[in-house]
TORKOL-4160 file (C-alpha; in steps of 0.2 Angstrom, whole numbers, padded with zeros to 4 digits, m for minus):
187
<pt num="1" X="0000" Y="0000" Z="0000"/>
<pt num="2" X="0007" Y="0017" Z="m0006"/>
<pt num="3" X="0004" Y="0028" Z="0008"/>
<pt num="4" X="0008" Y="0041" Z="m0001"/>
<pt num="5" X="m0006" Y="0043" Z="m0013"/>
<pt num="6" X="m0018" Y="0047" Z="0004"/>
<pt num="7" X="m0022" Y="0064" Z="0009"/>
<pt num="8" X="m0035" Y="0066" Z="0025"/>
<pt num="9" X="m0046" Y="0080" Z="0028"/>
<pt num="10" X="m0056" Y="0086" Z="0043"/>
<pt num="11" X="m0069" Y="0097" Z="0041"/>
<pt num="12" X="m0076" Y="0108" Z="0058"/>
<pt num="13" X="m0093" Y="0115" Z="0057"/>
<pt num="14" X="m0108" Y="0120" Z="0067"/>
<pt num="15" X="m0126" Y="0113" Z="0064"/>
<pt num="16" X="m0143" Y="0123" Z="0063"/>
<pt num="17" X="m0145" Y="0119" Z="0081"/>
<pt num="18" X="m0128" Y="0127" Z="0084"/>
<pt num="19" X="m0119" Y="0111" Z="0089"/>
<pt num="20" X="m0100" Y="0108" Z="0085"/>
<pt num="21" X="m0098" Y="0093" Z="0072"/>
<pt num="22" X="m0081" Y="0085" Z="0066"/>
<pt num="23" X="m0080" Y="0075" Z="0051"/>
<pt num="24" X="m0066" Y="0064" Z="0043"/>
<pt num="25" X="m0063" Y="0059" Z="0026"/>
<pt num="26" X="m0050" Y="0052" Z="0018"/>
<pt num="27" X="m0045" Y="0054" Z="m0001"/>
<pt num="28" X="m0039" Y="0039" Z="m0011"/>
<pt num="29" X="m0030" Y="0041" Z="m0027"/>
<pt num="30" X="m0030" Y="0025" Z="m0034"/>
<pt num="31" X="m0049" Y="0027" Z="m0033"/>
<pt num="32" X="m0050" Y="0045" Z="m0035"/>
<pt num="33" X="m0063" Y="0046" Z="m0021"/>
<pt num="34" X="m0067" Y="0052" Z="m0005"/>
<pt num="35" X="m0075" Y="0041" Z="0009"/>
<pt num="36" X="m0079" Y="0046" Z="0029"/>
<pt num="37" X="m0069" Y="0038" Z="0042"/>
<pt num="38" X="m0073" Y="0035" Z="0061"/>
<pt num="39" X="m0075" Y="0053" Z="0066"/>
<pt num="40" X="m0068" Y="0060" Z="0083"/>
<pt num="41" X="m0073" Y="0072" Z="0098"/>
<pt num="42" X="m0060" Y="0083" Z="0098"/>
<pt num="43" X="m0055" Y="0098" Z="0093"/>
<pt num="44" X="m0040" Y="0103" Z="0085"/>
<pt num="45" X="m0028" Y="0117" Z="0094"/>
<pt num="46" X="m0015" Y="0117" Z="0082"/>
<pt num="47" X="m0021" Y="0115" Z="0062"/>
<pt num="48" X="m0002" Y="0109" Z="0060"/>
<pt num="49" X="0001" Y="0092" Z="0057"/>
<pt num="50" X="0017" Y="0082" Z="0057"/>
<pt num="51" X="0017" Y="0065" Z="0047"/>
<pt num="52" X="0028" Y="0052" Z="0055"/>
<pt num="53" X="0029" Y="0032" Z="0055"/>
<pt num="54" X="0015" Y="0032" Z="0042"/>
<pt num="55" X="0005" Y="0042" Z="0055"/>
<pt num="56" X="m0003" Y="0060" Z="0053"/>
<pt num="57" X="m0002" Y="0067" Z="0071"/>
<pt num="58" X="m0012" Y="0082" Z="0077"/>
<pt num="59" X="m0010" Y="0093" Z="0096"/>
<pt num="60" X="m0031" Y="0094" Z="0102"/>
<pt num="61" X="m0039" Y="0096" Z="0117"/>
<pt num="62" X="m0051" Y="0084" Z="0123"/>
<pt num="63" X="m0068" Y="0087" Z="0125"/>
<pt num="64" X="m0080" Y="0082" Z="0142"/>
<pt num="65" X="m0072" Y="0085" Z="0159"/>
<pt num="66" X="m0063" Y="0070" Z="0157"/>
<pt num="67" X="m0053" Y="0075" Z="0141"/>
<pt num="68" X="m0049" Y="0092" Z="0146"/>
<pt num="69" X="m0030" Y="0089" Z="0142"/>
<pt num="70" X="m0019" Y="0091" Z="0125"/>
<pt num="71" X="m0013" Y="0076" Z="0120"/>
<pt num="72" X="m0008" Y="0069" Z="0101"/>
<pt num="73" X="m0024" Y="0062" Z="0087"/>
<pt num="74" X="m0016" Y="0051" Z="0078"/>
<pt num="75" X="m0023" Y="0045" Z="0063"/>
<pt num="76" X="m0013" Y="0029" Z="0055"/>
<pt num="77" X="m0013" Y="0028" Z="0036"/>
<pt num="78" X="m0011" Y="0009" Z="0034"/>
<pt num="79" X="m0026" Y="0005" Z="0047"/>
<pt num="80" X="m0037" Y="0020" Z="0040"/>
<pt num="81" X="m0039" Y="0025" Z="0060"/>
<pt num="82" X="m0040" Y="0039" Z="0074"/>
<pt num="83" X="m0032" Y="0034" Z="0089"/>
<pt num="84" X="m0026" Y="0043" Z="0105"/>
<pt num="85" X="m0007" Y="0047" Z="0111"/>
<pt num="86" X="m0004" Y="0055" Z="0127"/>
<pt num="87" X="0011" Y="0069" Z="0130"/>
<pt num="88" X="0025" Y="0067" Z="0139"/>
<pt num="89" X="0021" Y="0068" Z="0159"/>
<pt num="90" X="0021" Y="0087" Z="0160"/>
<pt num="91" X="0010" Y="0097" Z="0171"/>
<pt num="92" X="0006" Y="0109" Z="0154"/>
<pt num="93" X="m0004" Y="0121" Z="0163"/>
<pt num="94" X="0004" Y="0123" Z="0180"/>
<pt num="95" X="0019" Y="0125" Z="0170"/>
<pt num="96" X="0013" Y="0138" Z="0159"/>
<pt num="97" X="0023" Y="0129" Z="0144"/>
<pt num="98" X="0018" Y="0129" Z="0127"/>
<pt num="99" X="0017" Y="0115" Z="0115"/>
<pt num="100" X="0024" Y="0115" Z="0095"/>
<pt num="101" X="0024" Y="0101" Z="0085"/>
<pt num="102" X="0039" Y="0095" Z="0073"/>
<pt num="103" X="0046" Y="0081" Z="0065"/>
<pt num="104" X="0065" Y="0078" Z="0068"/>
<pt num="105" X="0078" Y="0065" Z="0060"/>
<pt num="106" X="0061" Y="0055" Z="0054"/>
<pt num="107" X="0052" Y="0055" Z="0073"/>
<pt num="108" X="0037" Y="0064" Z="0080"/>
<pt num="109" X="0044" Y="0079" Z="0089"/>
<pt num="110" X="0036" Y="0090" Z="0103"/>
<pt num="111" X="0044" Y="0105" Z="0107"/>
<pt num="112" X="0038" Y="0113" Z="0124"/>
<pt num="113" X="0045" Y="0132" Z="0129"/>
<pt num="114" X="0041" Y="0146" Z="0141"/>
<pt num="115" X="0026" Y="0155" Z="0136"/>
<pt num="116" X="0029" Y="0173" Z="0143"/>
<pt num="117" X="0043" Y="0183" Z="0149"/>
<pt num="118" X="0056" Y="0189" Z="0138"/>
<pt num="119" X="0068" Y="0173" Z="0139"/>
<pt num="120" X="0064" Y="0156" Z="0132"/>
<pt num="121" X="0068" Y="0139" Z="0138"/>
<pt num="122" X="0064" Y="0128" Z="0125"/>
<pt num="123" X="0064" Y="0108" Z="0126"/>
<pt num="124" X="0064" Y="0094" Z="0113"/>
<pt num="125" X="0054" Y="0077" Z="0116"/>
<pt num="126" X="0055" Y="0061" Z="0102"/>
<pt num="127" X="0043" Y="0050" Z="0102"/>
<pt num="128" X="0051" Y="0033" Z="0099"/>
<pt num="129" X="0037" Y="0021" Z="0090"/>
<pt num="130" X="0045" Y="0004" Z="0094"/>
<pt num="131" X="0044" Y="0006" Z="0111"/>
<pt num="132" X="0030" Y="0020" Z="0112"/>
<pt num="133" X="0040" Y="0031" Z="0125"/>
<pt num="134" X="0045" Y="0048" Z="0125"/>
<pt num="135" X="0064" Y="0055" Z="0125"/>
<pt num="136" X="0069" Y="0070" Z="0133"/>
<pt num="137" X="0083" Y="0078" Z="0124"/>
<pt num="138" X="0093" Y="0090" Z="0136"/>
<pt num="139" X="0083" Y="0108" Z="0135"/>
<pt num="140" X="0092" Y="0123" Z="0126"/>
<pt num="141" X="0091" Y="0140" Z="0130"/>
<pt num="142" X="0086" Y="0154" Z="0140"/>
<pt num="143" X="0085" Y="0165" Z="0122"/>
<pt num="144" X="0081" Y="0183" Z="0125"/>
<pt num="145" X="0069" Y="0191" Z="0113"/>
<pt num="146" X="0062" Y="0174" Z="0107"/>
<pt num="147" X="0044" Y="0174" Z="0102"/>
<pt num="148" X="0040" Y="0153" Z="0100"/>
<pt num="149" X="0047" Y="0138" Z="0090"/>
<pt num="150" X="0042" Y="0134" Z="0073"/>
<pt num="151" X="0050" Y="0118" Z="0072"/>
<pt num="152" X="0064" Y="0107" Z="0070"/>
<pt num="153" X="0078" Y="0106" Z="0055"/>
<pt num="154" X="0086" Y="0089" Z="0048"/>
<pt num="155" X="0101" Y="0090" Z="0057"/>
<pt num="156" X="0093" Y="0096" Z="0076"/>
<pt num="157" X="0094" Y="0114" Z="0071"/>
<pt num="158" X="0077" Y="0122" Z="0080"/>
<pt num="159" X="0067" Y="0137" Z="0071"/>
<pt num="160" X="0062" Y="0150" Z="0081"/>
<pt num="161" X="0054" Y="0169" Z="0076"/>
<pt num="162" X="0059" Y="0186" Z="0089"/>
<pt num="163" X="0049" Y="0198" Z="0095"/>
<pt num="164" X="0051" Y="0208" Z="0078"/>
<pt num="165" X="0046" Y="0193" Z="0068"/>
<pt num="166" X="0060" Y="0188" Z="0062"/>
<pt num="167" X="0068" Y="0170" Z="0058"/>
<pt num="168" X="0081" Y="0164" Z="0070"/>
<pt num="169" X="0090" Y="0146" Z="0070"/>
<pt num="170" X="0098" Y="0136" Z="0084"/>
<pt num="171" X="0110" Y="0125" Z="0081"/>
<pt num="172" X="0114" Y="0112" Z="0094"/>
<pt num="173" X="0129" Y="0107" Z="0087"/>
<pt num="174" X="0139" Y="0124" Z="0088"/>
<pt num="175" X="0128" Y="0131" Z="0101"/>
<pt num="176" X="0124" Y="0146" Z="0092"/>
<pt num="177" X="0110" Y="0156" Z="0086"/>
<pt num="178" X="0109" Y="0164" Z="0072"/>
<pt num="179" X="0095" Y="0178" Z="0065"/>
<pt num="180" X="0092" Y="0181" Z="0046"/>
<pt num="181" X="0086" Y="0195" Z="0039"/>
<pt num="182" X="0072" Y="0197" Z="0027"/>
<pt num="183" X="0074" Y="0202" Z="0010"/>
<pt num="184" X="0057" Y="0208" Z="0003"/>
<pt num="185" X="0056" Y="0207" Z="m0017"/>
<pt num="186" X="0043" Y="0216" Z="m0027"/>
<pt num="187" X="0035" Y="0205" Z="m0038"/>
């Protein structure tokens, strides 16, 4: 099975009587069709999604009291299912920490960092599929003037924007961080 040739798409929408509905399909090129999945009760906090292991991995929140928490939708292309992953054992909202999701060296990644204040700490988890636990890489930072992650590059480098907006890169490896400048071209 090409799991490439798959592309899913959730659609969000209220009802006439004003009740939040989720619906699942999934598009199938070697049929050229579209065709519902199971749906789920959750919405989606992040509209990014990071692709891993033949899994499409999505940050939502539960809904119920029960389900108040983040935690990973997973949906596995080979087995045309949602399931449920939890995070790392982090206390997100005493901690005030924030959650980005990446993809790093071929693993689900979670990035965690300080929401406010001035510095950033930011820390890396890996998911590691064979044995369904979670990694703790060693955190990086306090980075004045950061904003928030946006992900990770091929070789560990993490992507971060400032305050001003502009990009900035990390690199574990020389311990340095370095900011670029835009270049704006009329077009």
């Amino acid at each position: 099975m090409d799991l490439g040739t798959r592309l899913v798409r959730i659609l969000h929408s209220y009802d006439e009587l004003n009740v939040f509905r989720i619906r699942a399909e999934m598009y199938s090129l070697r049929s050229d069709s579209w065709r519902e999945v199971e749906p789920f009760s959750h919405r989606i906090y992040e509209a990014t999604c990071v692709a891993s292991n033949g899994v499409l991995h999505w940050i939502v929140f539960g809904t119920g009291s029960s389900q108040d928490n983040e935690f990973f939708l997973c949906f596995d292309l080979r087995y045309e299912e949602f399931w449920r992953l939890e995070l790392p054992n982090i206390d997100f909202y005493r901690s005030g920490l924030c959650t980005k999701l990446a993809e790093l060296d071929g693993q689900l990644g979670l990035i965690t960092y300080t929401h406010h204040g001035w510095d950033k700490v930011v820390q890396v988890w890996l998911f590691e599929y064979e044995t369904f636990v979670w990694e703790n890489l060693p955190s990086v930072g306090p980075f004045s003037g950061i904003e928030r992650p946006l992900g990770c590059g091929m070789y560990g480098q993490i992507y971060m924007e400032d305050k001003t907006g502009m990009l900035v890169l990390y690199d574990d490896n020389s311990d340095e961080l370095i900011r670029f400048r835009l270049v704006y071209a009329d077009l």
